[in-house]
C-alpha positions as CSV (number, residue, x, y, z in Angstrom):
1,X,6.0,-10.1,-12.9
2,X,7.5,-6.8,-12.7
3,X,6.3,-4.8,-9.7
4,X,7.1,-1.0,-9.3
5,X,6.6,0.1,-5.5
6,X,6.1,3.9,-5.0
7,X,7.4,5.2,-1.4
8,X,10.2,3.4,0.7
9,X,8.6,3.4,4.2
10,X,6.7,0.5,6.2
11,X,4.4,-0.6,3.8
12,X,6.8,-0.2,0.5
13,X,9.8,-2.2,2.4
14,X,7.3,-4.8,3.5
15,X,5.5,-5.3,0.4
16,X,8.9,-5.0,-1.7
17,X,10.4,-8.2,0.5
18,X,6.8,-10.0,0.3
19,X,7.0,-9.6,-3.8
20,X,10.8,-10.2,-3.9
21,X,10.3,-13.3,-1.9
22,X,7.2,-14.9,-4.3
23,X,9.9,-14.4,-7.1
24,X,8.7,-11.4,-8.6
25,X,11.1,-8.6,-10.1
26,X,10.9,-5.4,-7.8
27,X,12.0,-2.1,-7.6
28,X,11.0,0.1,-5.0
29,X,11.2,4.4,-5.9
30,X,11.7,7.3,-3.8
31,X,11.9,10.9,-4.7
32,X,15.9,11.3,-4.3
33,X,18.2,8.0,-4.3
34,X,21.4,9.6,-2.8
35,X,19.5,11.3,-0.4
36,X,17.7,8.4,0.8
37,X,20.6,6.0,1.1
38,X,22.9,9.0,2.8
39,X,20.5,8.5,6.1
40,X,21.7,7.7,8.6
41,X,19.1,8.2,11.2
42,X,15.6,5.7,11.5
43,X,12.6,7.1,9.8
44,X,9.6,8.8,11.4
45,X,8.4,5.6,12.5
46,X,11.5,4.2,14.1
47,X,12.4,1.9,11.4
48,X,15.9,1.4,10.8
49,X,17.7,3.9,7.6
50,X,16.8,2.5,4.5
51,X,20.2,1.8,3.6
52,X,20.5,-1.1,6.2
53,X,17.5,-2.4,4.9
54,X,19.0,-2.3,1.3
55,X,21.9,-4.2,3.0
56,X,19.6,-7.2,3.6
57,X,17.9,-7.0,0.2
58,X,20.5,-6.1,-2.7
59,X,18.5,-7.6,-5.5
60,X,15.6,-5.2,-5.2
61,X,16.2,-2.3,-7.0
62,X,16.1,1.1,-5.8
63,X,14.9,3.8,-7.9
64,X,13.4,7.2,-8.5
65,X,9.6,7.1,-8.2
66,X,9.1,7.8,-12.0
67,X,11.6,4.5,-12.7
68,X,10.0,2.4,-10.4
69,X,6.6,3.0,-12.1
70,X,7.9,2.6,-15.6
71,X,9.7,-0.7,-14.1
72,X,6.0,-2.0,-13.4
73,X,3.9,-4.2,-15.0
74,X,1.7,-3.4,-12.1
75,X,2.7,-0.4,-9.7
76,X,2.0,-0.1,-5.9
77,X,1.3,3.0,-3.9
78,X,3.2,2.9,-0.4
79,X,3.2,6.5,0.2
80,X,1.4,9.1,3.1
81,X,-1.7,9.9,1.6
82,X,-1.1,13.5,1.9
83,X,2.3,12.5,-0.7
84,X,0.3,10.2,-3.1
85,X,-0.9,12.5,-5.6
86,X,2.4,13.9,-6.2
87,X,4.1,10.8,-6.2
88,X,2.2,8.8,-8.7
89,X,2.3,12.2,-10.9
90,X,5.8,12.4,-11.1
91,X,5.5,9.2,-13.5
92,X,1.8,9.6,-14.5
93,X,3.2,8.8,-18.3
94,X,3.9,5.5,-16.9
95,X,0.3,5.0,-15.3
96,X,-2.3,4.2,-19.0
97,X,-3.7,1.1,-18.5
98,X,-1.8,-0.1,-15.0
99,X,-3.4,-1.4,-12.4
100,X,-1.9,0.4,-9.3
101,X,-2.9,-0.9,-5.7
102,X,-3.6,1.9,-3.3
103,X,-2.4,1.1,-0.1
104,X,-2.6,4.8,1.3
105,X,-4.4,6.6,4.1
106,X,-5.6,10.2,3.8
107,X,-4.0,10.4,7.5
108,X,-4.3,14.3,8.6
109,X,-1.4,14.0,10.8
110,X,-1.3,17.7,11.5
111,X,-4.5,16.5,13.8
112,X,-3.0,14.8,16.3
113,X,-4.7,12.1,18.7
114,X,-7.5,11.3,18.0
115,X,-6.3,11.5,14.6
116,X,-8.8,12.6,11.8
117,X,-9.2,11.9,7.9
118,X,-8.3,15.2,5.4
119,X,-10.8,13.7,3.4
120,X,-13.9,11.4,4.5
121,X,-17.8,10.5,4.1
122,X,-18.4,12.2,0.7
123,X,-15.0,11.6,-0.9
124,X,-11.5,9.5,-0.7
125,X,-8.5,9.1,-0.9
126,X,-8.9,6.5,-3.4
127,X,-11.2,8.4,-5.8
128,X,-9.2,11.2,-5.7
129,X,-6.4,9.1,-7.2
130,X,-8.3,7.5,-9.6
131,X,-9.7,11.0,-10.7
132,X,-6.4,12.5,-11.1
133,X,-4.7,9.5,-13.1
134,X,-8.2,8.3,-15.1
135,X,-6.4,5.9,-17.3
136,X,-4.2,3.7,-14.3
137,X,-6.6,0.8,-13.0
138,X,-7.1,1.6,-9.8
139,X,-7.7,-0.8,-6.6
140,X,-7.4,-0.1,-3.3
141,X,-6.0,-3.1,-1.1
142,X,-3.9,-3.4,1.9
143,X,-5.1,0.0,3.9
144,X,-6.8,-1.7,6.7
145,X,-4.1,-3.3,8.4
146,X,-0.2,-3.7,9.7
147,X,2.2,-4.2,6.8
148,X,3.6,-7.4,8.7
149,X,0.1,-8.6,7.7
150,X,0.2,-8.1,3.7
151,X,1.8,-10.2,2.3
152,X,1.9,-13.3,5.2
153,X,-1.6,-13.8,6.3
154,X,-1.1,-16.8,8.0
155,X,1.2,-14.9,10.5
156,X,-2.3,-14.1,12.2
157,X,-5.0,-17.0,13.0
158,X,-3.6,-19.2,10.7
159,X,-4.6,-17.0,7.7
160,X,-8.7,-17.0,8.7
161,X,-9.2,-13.4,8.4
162,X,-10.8,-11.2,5.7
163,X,-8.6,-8.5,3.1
164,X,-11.2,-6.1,1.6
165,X,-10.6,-4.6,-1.3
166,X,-12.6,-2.1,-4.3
167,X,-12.1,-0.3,-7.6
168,X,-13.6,0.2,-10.8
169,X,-12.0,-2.2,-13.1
170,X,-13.6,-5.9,-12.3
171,X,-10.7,-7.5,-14.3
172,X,-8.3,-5.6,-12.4
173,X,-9.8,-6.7,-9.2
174,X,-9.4,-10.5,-10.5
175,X,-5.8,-9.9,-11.1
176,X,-5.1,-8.5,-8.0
177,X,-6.8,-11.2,-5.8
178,X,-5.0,-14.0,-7.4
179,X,-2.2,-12.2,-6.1
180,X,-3.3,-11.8,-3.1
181,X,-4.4,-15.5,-3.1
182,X,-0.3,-16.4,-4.3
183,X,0.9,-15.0,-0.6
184,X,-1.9,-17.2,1.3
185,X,-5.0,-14.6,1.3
186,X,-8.2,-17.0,0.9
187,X,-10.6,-14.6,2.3
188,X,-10.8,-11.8,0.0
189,X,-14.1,-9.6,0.0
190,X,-15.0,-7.4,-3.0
191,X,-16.5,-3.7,-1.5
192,X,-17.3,-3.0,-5.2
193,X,-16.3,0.3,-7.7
194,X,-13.5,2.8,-5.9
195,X,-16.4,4.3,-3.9
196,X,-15.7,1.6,-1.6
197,X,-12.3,3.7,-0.5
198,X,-14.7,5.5,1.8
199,X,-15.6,3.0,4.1
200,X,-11.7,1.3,3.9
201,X,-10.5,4.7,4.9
202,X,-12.8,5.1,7.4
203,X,-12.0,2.0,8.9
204,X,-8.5,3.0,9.7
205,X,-9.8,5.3,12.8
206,X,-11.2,2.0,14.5
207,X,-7.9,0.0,13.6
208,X,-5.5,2.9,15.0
209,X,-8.0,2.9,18.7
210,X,-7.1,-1.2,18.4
211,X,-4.0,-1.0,18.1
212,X,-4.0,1.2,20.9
213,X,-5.8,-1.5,23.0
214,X,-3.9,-4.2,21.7
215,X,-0.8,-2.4,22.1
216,X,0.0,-4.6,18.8
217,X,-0.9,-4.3,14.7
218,X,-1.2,-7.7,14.7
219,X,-4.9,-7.9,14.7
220,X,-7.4,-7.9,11.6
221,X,-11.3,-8.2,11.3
222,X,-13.0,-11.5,9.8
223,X,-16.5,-11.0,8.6
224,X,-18.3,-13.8,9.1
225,X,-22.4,-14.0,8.1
């Protein structure tokens, strides 16, 4: 499958090696190529420049954001939150009928610690998106935990841990959980229509105050009744 990833950070490195890997054909977009393989400094979160990781992954191509979303079959948003909107619009031609996994978080980092939502309760992230681009397939998948987490499971517990997910399209939803199910996933839990982005975006306020406990990402929540 063909797999366009939007944004070049964390998430969009991990989940570009995690497709790559499963032998899928990936190409991961950013806003400027030159300007993102000229860094030479790590990105806000310490990672190392992108063009050292390129190094160890030459057969995943790199791309403008608009390329990498005509590239997919399906289309994955890595970006901030507060960047997502744009980012997905810049292609939006490239969106009709494409079911595009949200991992995003409407993170207000302007907020600092405790950090807060710039959009919560009545609204999400997730809606918004699907509002703006009504014809992609939206489902939102992968928010609630550490990227070393999304595409290897059984890195944690031996895999016995729950991935939530949501979105309006119920085919969609099937697609996307067989390929969750393809990178070990076996307990997925449906949260219903995009609504659902609420309470997935919500949770990320408790996972941040864990990880600040655990001093680690490497933790996840298994419901169990």
């Amino acid at each position: 499958m063909k797999v366009g990833i939007v944004g070049t950070g964390t998430v969009g490195r991990t989940l570009a090696h995690g497709f790559f890997d499963k032998g899928h054909d990936v190409a991961i977009g950013t806003r400027d190529v030159d300007a993102l393989m000229a860094r030479a400094e790590p990105d806000a979160m310490g990672d190392p420049p992108f063009a050292q990781w390129r190094l160890e992954h030459p057969s995943i191509g790199v791309v403008t954001q608009p390329e990498a979303m005509r590239h997919g079959e399906i289309v994955i948003n890595a970006t901030a939150g507060a960047a997502s909107e744009a980012a997905l619009g810049s292609g939006a031609e490239h969106l009709a009928g494409t079911i595009v996994l949200d991992a995003s978080n409407p993170i207000d980092h302007a907020s600092g610690w405790p950090p807060s939502l710039f959009v919560a309760n009545t609204d999400s992230l997730g809606e918004r998106l699907q509002a703006a681009f009504p014809e992609a397939r939206f489902v939102k998948v992968w928010n609630t935990m550490t990227a070393a987490l999304m595409t290897d499971p059984g890195g944690l517990a031996g895999g016995d841990h729950t991935i939530p997910l949501c979105g309006n399209d119920q085919a969609a939803k099937d697609e996307v959980a067989e390929l969750l199910r393809s990178f070990g996933w076996r307990d997925i839990l449906d949260l219903g229509d995009i609504t659902g982005s609420r309470a997935m975006e919500a949770y990320l306020l408790l996972w941040l105050r864990g990880m600040g406990s655990f001093e680690t990402g490497m933790f996840n929540t298994k419901f169990v009744r």
